[in-house]
C-alpha positions in Angstrom: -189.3 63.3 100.9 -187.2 63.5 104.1 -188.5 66.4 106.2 -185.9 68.9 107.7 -187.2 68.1 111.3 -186.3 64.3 110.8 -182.7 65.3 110.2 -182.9 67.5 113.3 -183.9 64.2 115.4 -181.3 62.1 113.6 -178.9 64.5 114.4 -179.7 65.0 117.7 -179.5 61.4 118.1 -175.8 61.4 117.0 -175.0 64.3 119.1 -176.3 63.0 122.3 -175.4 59.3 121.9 -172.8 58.0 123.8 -171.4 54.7 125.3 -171.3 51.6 122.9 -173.9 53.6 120.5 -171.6 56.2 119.7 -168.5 53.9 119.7 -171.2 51.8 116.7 -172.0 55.3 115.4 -168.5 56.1 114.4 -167.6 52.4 113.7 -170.6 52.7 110.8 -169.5 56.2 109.4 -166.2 54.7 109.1 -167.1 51.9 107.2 -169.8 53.9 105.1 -166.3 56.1 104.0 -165.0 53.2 102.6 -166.5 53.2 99.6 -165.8 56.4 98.5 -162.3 54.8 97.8 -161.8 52.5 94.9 -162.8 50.3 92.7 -166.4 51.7 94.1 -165.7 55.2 94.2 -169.0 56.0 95.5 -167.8 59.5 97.0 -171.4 60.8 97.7 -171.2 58.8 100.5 -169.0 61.0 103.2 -171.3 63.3 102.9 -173.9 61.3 104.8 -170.8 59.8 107.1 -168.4 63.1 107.5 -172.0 65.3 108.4 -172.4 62.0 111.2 -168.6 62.9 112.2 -169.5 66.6 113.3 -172.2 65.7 115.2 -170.7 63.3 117.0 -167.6 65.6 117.8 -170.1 67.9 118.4 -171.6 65.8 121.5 -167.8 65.0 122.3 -168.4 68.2 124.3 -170.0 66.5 127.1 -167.6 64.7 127.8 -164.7 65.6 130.0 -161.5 68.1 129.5 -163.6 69.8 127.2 -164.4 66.9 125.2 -161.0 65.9 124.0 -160.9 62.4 124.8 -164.4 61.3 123.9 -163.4 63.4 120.6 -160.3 60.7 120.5 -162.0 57.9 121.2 -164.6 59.0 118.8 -161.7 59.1 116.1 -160.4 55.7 116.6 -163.9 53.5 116.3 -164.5 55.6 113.3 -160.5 55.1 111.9 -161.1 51.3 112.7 -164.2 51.3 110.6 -162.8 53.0 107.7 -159.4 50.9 107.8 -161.1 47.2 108.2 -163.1 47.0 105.7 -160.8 49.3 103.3 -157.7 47.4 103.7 -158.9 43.9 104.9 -156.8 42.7 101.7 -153.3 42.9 103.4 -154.2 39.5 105.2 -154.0 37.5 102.1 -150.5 38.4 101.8 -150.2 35.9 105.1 -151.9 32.7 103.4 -149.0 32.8 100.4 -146.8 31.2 102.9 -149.4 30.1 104.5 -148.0 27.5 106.9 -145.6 30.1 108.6 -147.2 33.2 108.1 -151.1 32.3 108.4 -151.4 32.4 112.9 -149.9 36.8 111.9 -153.1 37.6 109.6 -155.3 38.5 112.5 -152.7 41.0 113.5 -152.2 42.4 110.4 -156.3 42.9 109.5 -156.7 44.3 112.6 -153.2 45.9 114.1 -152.7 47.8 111.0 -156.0 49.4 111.1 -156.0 49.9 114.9 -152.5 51.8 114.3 -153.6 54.2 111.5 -156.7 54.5 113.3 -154.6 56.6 116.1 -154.2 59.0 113.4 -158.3 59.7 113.1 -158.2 59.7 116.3 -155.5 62.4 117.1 -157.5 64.2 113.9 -160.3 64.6 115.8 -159.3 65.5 118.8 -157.2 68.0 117.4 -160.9 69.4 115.7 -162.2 69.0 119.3 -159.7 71.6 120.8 -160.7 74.1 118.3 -164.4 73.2 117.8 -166.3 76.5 117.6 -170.1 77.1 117.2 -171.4 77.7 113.5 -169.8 76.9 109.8 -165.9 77.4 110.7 -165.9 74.0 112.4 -166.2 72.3 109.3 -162.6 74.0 108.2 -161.4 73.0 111.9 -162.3 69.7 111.3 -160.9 69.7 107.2 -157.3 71.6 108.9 -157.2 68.6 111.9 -157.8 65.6 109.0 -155.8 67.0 106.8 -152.3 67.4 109.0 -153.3 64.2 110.8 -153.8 62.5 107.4 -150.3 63.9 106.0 -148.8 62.7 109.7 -150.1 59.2 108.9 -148.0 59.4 105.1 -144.9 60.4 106.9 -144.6 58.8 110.6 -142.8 55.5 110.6 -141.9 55.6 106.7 -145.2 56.6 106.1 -149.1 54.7 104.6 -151.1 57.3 102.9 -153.3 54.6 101.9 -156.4 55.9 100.8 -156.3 59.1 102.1 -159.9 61.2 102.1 -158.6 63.1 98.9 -158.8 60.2 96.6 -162.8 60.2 97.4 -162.8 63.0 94.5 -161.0 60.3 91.4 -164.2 60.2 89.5 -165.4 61.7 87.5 -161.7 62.1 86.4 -162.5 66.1 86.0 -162.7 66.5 89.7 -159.1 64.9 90.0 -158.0 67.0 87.9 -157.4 69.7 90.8 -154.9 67.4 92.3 -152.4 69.1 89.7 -152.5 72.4 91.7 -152.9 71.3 95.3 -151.8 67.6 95.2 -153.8 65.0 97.7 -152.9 66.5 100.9 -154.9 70.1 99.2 -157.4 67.2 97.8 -157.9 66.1 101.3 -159.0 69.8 103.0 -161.3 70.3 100.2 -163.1 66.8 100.6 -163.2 66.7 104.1 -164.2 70.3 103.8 -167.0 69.9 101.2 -168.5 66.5 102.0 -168.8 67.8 105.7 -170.6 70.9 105.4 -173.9 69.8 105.2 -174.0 69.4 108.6 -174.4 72.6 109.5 -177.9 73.1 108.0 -179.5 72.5 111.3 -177.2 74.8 113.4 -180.0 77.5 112.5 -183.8 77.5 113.7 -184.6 77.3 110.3 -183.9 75.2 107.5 -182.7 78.1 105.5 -180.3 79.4 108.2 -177.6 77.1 107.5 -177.8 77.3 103.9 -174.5 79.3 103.0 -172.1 76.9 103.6 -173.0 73.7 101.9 -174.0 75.8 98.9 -170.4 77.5 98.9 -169.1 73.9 99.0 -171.6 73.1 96.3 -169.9 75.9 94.2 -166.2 75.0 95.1 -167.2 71.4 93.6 -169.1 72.8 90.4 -165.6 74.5 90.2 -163.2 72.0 90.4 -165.3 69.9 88.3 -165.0 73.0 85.3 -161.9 73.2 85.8 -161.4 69.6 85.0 -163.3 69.7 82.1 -161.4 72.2 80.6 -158.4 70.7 81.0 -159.0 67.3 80.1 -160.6 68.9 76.6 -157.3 71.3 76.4 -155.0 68.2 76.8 -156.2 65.4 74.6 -154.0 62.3 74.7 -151.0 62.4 72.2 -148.1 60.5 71.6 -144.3 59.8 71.7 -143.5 59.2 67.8 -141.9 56.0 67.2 -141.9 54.3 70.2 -144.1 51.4 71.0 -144.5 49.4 74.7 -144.7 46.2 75.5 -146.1 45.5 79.1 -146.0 42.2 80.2 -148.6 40.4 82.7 -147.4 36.9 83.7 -150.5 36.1 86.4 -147.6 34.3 88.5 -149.2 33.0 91.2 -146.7 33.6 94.5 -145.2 30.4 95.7 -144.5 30.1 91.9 -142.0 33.7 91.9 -140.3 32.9 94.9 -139.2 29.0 94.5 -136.2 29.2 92.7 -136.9 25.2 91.5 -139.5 26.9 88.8 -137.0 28.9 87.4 -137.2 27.3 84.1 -140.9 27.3 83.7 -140.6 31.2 84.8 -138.5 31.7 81.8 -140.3 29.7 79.3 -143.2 31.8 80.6 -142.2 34.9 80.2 -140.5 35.0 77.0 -143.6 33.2 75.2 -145.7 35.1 76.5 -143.3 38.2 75.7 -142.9 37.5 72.4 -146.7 36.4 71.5 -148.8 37.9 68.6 -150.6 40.1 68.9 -152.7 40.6 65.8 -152.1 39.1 62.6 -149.6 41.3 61.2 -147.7 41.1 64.5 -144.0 40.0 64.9 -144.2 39.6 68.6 -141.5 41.2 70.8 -139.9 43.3 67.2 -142.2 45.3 66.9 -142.2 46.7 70.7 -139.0 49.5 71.4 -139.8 48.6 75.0 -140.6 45.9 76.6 -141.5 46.2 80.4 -141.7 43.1 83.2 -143.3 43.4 86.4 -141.6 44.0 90.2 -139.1 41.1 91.5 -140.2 39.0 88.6 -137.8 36.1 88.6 -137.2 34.1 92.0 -133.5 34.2 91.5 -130.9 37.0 91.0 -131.0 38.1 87.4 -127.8 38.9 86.6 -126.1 36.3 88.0 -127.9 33.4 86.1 -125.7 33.8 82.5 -127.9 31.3 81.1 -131.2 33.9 81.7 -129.3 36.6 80.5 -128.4 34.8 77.4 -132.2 34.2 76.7 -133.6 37.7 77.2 -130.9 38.7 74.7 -132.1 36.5 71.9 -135.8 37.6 73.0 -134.9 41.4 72.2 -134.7 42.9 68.9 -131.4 45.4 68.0 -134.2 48.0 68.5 -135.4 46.7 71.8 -134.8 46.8 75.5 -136.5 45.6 78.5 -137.4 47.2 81.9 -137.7 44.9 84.6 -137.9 44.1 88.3 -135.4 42.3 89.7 -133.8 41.2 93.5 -129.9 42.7 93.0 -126.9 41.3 94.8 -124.8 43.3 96.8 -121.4 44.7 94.6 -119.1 41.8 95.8 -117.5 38.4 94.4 -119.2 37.3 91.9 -119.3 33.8 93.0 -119.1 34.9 97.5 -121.9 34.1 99.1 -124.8 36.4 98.9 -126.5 37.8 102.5 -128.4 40.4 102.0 -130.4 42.0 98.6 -131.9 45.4 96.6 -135.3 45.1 95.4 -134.3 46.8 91.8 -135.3 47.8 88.6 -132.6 46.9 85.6 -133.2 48.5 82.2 -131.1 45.4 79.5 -130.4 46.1 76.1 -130.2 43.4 73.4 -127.1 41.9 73.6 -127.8 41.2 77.3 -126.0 44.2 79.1 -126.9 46.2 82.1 -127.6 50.1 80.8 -128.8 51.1 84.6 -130.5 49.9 87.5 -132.2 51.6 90.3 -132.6 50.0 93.8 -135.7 50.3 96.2 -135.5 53.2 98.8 -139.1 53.5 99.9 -139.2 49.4 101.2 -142.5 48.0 102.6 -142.3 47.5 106.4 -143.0 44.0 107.5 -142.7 43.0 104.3 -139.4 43.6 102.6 -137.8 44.5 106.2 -138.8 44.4 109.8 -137.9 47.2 112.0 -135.5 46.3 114.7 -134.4 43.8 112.2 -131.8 42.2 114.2 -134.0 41.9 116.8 -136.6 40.8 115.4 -134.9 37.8 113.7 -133.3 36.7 116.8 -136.8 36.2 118.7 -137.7 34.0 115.3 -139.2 36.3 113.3 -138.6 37.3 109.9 -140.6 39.7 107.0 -143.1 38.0 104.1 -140.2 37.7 101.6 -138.3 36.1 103.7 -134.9 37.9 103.1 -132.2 37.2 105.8 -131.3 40.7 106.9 -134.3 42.5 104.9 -134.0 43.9 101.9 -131.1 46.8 101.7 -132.4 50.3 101.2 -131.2 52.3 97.8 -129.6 55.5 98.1 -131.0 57.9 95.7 -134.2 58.0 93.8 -132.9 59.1 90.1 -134.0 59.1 86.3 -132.9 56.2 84.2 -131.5 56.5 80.5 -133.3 54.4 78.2 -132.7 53.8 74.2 -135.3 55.3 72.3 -137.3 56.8 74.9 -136.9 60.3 77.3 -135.5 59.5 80.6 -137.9 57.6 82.8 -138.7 58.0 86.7 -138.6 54.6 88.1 -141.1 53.5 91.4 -141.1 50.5 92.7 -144.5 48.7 93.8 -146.2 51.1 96.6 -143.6 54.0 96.1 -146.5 54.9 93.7 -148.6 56.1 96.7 -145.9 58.9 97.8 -146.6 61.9 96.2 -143.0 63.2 97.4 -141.8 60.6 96.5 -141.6 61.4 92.4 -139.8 64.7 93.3 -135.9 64.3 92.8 -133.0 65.5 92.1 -132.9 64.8 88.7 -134.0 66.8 85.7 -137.9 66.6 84.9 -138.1 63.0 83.7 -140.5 62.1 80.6 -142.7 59.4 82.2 -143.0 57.3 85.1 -142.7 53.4 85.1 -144.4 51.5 88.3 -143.1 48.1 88.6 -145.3 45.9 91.0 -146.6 42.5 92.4 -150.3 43.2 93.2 -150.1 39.1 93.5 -149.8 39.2 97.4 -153.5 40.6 97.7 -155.5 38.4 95.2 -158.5 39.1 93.8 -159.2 41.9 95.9 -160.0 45.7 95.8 -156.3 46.1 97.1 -154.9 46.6 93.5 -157.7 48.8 92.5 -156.8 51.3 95.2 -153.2 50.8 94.1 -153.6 51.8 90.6 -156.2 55.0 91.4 -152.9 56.2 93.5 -150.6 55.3 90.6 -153.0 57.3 88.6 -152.7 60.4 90.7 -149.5 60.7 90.3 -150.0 61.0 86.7 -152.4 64.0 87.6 -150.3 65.8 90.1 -147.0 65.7 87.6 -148.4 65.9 84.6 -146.4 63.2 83.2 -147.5 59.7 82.0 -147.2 56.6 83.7 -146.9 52.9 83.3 -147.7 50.3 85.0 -146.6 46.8 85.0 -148.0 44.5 87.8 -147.4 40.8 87.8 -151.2 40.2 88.0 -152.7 43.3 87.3 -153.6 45.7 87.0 -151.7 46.7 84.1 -152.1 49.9 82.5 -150.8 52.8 80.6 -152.0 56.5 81.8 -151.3 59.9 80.2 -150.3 63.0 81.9 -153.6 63.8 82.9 -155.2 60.6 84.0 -156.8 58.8 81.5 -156.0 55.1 81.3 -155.7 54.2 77.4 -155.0 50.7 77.8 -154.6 48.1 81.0 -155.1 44.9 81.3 -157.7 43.2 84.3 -157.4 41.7 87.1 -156.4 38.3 87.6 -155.3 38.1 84.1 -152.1 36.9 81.8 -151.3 38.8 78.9 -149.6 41.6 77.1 -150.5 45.3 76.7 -149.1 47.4 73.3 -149.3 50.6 73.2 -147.7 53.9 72.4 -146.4 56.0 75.3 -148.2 58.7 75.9 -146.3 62.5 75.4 -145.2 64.8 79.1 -146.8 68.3 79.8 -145.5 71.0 81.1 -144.7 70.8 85.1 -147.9 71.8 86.5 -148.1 73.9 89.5 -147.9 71.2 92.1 -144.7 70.0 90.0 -143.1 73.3 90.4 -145.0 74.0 94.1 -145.0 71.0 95.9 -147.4 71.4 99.1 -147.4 75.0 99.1 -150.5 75.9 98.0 -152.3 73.6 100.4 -150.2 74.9 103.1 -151.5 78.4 102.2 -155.1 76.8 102.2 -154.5 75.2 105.1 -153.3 78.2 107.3 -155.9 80.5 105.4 -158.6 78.3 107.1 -157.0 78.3 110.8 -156.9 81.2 110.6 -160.4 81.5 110.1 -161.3 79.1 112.5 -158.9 80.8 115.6 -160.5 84.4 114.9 -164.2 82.4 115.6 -162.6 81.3 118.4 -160.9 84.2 119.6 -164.6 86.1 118.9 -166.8 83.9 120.8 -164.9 84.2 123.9 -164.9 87.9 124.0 -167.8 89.0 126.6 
């Protein structure tokens, strides 16, 4: 049994460390939060790492200007040791091209991190210039994550890439809360909960500190009721009549972008689209939809009459497909072609175009490069490879498709946007996710992406599904639950029904605003402590 007065000298420790052992103190607490994220979920964790991070910004006060910097610093060992480990992944996207992009991985696995990690670190130091003695710096330090956590998914186009709130995905009931507050409300209550055992040796008892932790205790009881009665009040049902087809090629990449396997490509995906799937299966005519993954063909869609012509003998009267595709600018059919949309085209059966949507949230460094003239002109160029980047759409909006409610189309990692799914359209029916996990291997990259797909699920309560070229595929109801997906690493096909909408939930009809009211609730907490302890 681990004695109260041993976590008094392990604390103290923390808090009076400094030098390389608290820049190694942080780095460890950082990587320790990593696995609260996915595919290991192991969120009990931060509650050993986020107590570490109050001490240690509670011995930041030693330091000079009221311990601000050392608060900062403090922030971006931590942020590096969360970020490394969590998104080392990214650096297999340079060995695809391997030859021109390899000598850029080191950059990436460690110039990524070391920029979001100036987010923690602007976090904490934030926390440090309203730290205050007793419980209320645990909100400080929830208020200061949170806002530089939401400033990390909107500067620069934005990376909310495993942001603290996704620690609380599993059990699914504790996710559930997501549809009131959303992930940046998600976030304050993790950082929030997980960090308040720190405060049980603020008192010179054990007992003193007691209050706090046990109230967070309560909140999480709470959200995890909630859950449960909403996951019981909202069993899975279905959309009558229609049935999906989702479609997992396992391209590898240098096979989708050399336009020289463009044949095999073909032969690939309609076998595989049209394969049995029990014995008293027809193949592709039995599915109302069938659904391809992001950018699936390394040539431009449309203009190859001869594809076209073959996807319309694959579909049934009562069929059409979904699929990603790079879209030429409107021009000459036959002019040369400079620059491209990364798109989604929904096709009917006799080959035609019903609607498209283009790309608007693109994927720095790797669909464009900022400064892109610039950029090129010093020799550079982004991991697809397209002259002049990929061209930003103009309006995120509902597609119309045959036999189905309107569907809200997001492209690879628009799925990790929560504003993102709002638009100007009516309330869709479901969301499809085109992607190309491919880039990361066999990795916990696409894990992380589909608990974010997931989540969006949650916070709308609308259904999603997902078709990655090599997985993870999956279908997800309006509250969460994944009924079908297919693994990792994987070829195959996925049927299933699509699962029915519920009502807009609060954060549908909200938005942010009842973490903002959570948020300013708790500053204003914290600035009255503050405003009280320097009274005389």
């Amino acid at each position: 049994m681990i004695r109260p007065s041993s976590i008094r000298g392990v604390a103290l420790g923390v808090v009076l460390a400094w030098g390389w052992k608290r820049a190694a103190i942080a780095v460890a607490a950082g990587a320790l939060s990593a696995l609260a994220m996915a595919p290991f979920n192991a969120w009990p964790v931060l509650a050993i790492s986020l107590r570490v991070v109050v001490w240690l910004i509670d011995g930041a006060a030693a330091g000079a200007r009221r311990g601000i910097p050392a608060a900062a610093l403090t922030g971006f060992c931590f942020g590096m040791g969360y970020f490394v480990p969590g998104l080392y992944w990214i650096g297999n996207a340079f060995l695809v091209d391997a030859e021109t992009f390899a000598w850029l991985m080191p950059f990436a696995v460690l110039g990524l991190p070391a920029y979001l990690a100036l987010f923690h670190a602007l976090g904490f130091a934030l926390a440090r210039s309203i730290w205050t003695r007793g419980p209320t710096r645990i909100l400080a330090l929830a208020v200061c994550l949170t806002a530089s956590e939401w400033l990390r998914g909107h500067a620069l186009t934005g990376f909310p890439w495993n942001t603290f709130g996704y620690a609380l995905s599993q059990p699914l009931a504790l996710a559930q809360s997501a549809s009131l507050i959303g992930l940046w409300g998600m976030t304050f209550l993790a950082v929030a909960i997980f960090a308040s055992p720190a405060v049980l040796i603020d008192g010179k008892r054990w007992r003193d500190g007691w209050h706090l932790p046990a109230a967070a205790a309560a909140v999480l009881v709470l959200m995890g009721a909630f859950g449960a009665i909403r996951l019981a009040q909202h069993p899975t049902s279905l959309v009558r009549d229609l049935k999906l087809r989702i479609m997992q090629p396992n391209l590898q990449q240098d096979v989708k972008f050399n336009y020289g396997a463009k044949a095999d490509v073909m032969r690939r995906y309609l076998a595989l689209s049209d394969r049995a799937s029990g014995p008293n299966s027809t193949g592709v005519r039995d599915t109302n939809i069938l659904i391809w993954p992001e950018s699936a063909f390394p040539f431009f869609l449309t203009r190859e009459a001869d594809a076209m012509a073959q996807i319309a003998d694959l579909l049934a009267p009562d069929t059409v497909l979904i699929t990603g595709s790079v879209r030429a600018p409107d021009g000459p059919r036959n002019g040369p072609i400079t620059r491209a949309y990364n798109s989604i085209y929904v096709i009917d059966h006799d080959g035609s175009v019903l609607s498209y949507y283009d790309k608007l949230h693109l994927v720095p460094f790797g669909e464009y490069l900022p400064f892109q003239d610039l950029m090129e002109r010093i020799g550079l160029e982004q991991l697809t490879r397209v002259q002049g980047g990929f061209i930003v759409g103009t309006a995120r909006r509902n597609l119309e498709v045959p036999h189905a409610p309107r569907v809200l189309p997001l492209i690879c990692y628009e799925a990790i946007f929560p504003g993102d799914i709002s638009g100007s359209d009516e309330r869709p029916g479901w969301i499809v996710n085109l992607t190309n996990d491919g880039w990361f291997g066999i990795s916990t990259g696409p894990h992380q992406h589909l608990q974010q797909a997931q989540w969006r699920a949650i916070e709308q309560g609308l259904p999603l599904v997902r078709s990655a070229n090599t997985g993870i595929s999956a279908v997800i109801d309006p509250v969460g639950r994944i009924i079908a997906q297919l693994p990792l690493g994987a070829e195959g096909i996925l049927d299933a029904a699509l699962p029915a909408a519920l009502r807009p939930t609060i954060y549908a009809k909200a938005g942010d605003i009842p973490a903002i009211i959570l948020l300013v609730i708790a500053l204003g907490t914290v600035v009255r402590r503050r405003v009280a302890e320097k009274r005389p």
